[in-house]
C-alpha positions in Angstrom: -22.5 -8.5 -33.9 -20.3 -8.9 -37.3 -17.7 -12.0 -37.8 -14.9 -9.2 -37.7 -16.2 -7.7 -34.6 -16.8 -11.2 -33.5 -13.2 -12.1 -34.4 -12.1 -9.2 -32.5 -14.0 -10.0 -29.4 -12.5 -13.1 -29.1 -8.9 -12.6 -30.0 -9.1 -9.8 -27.3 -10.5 -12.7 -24.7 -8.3 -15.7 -25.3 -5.3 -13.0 -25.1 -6.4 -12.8 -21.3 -5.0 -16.5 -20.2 -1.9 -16.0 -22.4 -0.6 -12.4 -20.7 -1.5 -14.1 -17.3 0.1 -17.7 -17.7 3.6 -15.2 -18.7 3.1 -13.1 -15.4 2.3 -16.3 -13.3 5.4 -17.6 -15.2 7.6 -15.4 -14.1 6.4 -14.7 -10.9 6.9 -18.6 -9.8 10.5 -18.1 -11.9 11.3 -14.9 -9.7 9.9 -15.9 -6.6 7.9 -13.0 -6.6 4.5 -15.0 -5.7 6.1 -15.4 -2.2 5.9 -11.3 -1.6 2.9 -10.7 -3.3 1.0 -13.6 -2.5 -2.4 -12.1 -3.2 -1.3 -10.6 -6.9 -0.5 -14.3 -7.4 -3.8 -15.8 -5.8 -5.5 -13.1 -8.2 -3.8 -13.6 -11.4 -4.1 -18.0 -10.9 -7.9 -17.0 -9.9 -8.5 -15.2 -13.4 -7.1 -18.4 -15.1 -9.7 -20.3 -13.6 -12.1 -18.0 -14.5 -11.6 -17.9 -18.4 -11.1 -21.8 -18.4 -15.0 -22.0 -16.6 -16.6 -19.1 -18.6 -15.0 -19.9 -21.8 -16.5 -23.0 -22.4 -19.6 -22.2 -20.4 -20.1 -18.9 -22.8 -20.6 -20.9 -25.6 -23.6 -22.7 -23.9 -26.6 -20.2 -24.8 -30.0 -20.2 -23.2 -29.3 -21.4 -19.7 -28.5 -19.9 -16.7 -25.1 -21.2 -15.8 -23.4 -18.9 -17.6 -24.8 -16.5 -15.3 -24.2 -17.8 -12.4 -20.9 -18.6 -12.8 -19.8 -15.3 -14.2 -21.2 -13.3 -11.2 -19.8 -16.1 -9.0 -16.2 -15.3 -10.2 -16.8 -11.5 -10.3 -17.7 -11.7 -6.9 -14.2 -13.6 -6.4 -12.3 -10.8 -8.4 -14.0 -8.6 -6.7 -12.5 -9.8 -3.3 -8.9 -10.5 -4.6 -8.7 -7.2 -6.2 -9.2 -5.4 -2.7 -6.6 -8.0 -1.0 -3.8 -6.7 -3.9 -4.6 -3.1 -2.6 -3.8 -3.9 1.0 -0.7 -5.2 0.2 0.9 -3.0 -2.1 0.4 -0.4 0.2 2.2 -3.3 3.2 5.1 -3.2 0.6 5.0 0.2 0.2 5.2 0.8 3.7 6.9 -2.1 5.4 10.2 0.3 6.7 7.8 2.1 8.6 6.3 -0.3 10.9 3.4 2.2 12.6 2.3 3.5 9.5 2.2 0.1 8.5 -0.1 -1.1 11.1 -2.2 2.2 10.9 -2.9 1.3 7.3 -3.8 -2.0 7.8 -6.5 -0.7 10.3 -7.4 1.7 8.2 -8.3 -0.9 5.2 -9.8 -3.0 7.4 -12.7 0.0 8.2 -12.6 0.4 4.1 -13.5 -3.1 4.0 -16.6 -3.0 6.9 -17.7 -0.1 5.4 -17.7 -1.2 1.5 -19.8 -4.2 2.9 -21.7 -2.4 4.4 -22.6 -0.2 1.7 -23.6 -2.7 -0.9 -25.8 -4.7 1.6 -27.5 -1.5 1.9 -27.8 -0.5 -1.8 -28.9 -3.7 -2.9 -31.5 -3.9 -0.3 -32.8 -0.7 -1.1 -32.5 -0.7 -5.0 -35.4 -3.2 -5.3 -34.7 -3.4 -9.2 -36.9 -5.6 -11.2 -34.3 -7.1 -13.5 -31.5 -7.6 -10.7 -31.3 -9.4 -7.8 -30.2 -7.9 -4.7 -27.0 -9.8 -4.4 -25.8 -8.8 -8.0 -26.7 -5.6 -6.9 -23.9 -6.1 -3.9 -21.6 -7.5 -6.1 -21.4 -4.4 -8.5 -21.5 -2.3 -5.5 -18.3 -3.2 -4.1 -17.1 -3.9 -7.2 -17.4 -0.1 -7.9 -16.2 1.2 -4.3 -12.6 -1.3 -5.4 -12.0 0.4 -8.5 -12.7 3.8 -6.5 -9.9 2.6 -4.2 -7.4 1.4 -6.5 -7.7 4.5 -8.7 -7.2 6.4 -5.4 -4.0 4.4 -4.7 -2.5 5.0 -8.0 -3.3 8.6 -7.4 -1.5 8.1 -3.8 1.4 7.0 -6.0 1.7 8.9 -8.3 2.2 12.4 -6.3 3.4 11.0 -2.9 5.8 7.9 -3.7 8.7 9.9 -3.3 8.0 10.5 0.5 7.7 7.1 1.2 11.2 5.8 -0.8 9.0 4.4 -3.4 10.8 3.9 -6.9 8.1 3.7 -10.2 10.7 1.2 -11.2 9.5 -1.7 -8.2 7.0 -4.2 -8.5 4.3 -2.8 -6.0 4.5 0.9 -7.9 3.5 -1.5 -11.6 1.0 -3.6 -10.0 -1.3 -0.5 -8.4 -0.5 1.6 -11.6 -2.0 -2.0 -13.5 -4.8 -1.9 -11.7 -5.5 1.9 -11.4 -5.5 2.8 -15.1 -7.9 -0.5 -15.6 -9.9 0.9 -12.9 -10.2 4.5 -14.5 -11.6 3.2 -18.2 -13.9 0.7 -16.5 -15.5 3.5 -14.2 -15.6 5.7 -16.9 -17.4 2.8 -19.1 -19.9 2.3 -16.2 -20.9 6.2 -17.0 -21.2 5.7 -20.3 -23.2 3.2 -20.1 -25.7 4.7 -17.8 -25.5 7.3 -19.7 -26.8 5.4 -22.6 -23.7 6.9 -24.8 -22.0 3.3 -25.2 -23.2 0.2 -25.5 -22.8 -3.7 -26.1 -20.6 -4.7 -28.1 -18.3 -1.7 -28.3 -18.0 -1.7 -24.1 -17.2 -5.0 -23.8 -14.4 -4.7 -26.2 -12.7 -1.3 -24.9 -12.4 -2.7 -21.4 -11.0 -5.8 -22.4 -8.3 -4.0 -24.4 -7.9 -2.4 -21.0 -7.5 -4.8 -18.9 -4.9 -6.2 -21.9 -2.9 -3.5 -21.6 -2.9 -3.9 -17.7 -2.0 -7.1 -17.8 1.0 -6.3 -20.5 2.3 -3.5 -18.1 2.3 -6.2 -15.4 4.1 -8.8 -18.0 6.8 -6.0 -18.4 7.2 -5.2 -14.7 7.6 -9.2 -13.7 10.1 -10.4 -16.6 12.2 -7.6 -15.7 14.5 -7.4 -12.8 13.0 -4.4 -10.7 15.5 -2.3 -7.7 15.0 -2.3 -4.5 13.7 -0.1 -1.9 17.0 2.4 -1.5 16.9 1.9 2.0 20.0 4.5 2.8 17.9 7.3 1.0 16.6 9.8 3.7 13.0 9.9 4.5 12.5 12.9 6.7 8.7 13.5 6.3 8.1 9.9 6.4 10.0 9.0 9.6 8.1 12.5 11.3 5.0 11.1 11.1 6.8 7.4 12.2 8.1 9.0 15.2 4.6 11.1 16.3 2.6 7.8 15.5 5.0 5.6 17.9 4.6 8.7 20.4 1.1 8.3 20.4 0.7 4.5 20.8 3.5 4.2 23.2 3.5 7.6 25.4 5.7 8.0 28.0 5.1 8.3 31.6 4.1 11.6 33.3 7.3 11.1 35.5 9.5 10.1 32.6 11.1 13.6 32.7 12.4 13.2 36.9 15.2 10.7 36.1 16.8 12.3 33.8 16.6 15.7 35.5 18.3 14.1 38.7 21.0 12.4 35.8 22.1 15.6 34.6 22.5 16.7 37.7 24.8 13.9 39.0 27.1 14.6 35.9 27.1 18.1 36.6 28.1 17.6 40.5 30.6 14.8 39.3 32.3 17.5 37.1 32.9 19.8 39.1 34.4 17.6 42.2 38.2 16.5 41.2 38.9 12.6 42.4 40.5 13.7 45.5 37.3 14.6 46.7 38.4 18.6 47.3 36.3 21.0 45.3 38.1 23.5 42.6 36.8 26.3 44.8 38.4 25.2 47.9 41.6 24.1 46.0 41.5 27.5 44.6 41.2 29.5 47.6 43.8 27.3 49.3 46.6 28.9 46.6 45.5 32.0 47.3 46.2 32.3 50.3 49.3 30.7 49.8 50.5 33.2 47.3 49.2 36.2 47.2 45.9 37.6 45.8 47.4 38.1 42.8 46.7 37.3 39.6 46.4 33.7 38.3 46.0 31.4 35.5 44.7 28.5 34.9 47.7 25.9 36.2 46.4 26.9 39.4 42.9 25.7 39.4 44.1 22.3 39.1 44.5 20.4 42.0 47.7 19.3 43.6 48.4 15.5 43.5 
């Protein structure tokens, strides 16, 4: 590696603590770490990572380097999928069943990402990685999958959920998505064997520079609310069928109000004397004449 690509590599490093002390800044300044109190937990959790491995990378031919940089992946790793679950609780906290469905829902994704790298990095059996890096890249892989299909999610179905590009929740998954994107793509490449060290290390740190600089710009400036009187017609549908379906209603549910309209129907056409029209009717008839007669007569005599 040369001095300037050295320099570079660096100056793209240290800028990592700098963006993320501003967004922690102005998150504690906002009180935004109280509704996105994983985003916070994350962003504090990368500051402690560069203040362990920047020190520790300077301290060649031992292990703990090692160690402690898969140690905080694997911590990344788990915050990262946290964020996802709740930007999509934001996104969806007016509609309480799709909420809960959601939550379910990211709960199977997380069985089921375990699940997968225990099973890949049992069965890799790879001579220059251990099993449990092996399930640490894993999963670090099936989050970015996720994240780019939220941002995806977002991008062509946040108007049917009321969701503004202008709110926090929209900037953090879009952060995370487009970071996600150039590091999968990186992954190829470098499987590939079409890019390599030092070159990779420096495009996705520019990326994940630029994700943290999009989340700077969505923190320091004062984002709108939901528009909560904006009509969601699709949305609330699929509230509606989901609450029909959790909470069904009786088979006999339809009896009472059968017998209800019936009662109002009987009471309507009974006057409060207690004489029906047709006998009031029939009575000034035969009083009068079977003449023609309009409708003063039909009204009962007090």
């Amino acid at each position: 590696m040369s001095d300037k690509v050295k320099f570079l590599y660096y100056a793209l490093w240290i800028m990592h603590p700098l963006l993320e002390a501003g967004i922690a800044f102005f998150m504690l300044r906002r009180g935004l770490f109280r509704q996105f109190k994983f985003f916070f937990a994350y962003i504090l959790t990368q500051l402690a990572t560069f203040a362990v491995l920047f020190p520790a990378f300077f301290w060649r031919g031992t292990s703990t380097l090692f160690y402690l940089y898969w140690g905080c992946n694997a911590i990344s790793v788990t915050c990262g999928f946290l964020v996802i679950h709740e930007v999509f609780v934001d996104m969806f906290k007016v509609f309480h069943t799709l909420r809960d469905l959601g939550t379910v829902l990211f709960k199977w994704a997380g069985l089921v990402m375990l699940l997968v790298a225990g099973v890949v990095s049992v069965s890799a059996n790879s001579p220059h990685m251990p099993p449990w890096i092996q399930a640490i890249i894993t999963s670090q892989r099936c989050v970015r999958i996720i994240q780019v299909g939220m941002v995806m999610f977002l991008l062509f179905f946040a108007q049917y959920v009321g969701v503004s590009r202008k709110q926090h929740s929209f900037g953090i998954a879009l952060g995370f998505g487009s970071f996600a994107v150039i590091e999968l793509i990186l992954i190829c490449s470098w499987v590939g064997d079409h890019l390599g060290d030092p070159w990779m290390s420096i495009i996705n740190m520019t990326a994940y520079n630029a994700s943290l600089t999009l989340w700077l710009s969505y923190v320091v400036v004062k984002r709108p609310v939901r528009d909560s009187s904006r009509s969601l017609l699709q949305p609330q549908r699929w509230e509606q069928s989901l609450s029909d379906i959790h909470h069904p209603l009786p088979p006999d549910s339809l009896i009472p109000m059968f017998e209800g309209m019936v009662d109002r129907a009987l009471s309507r056409t009974i006057p409060p004397n207690g004489q029906p029209f047709a006998e009031g009717a029939a009575a000034s008839a035969g009083g009068r004449g079977t003449g023609s007669f309009s409708i003063g007569r039909l009204t009962p005599k007090k």
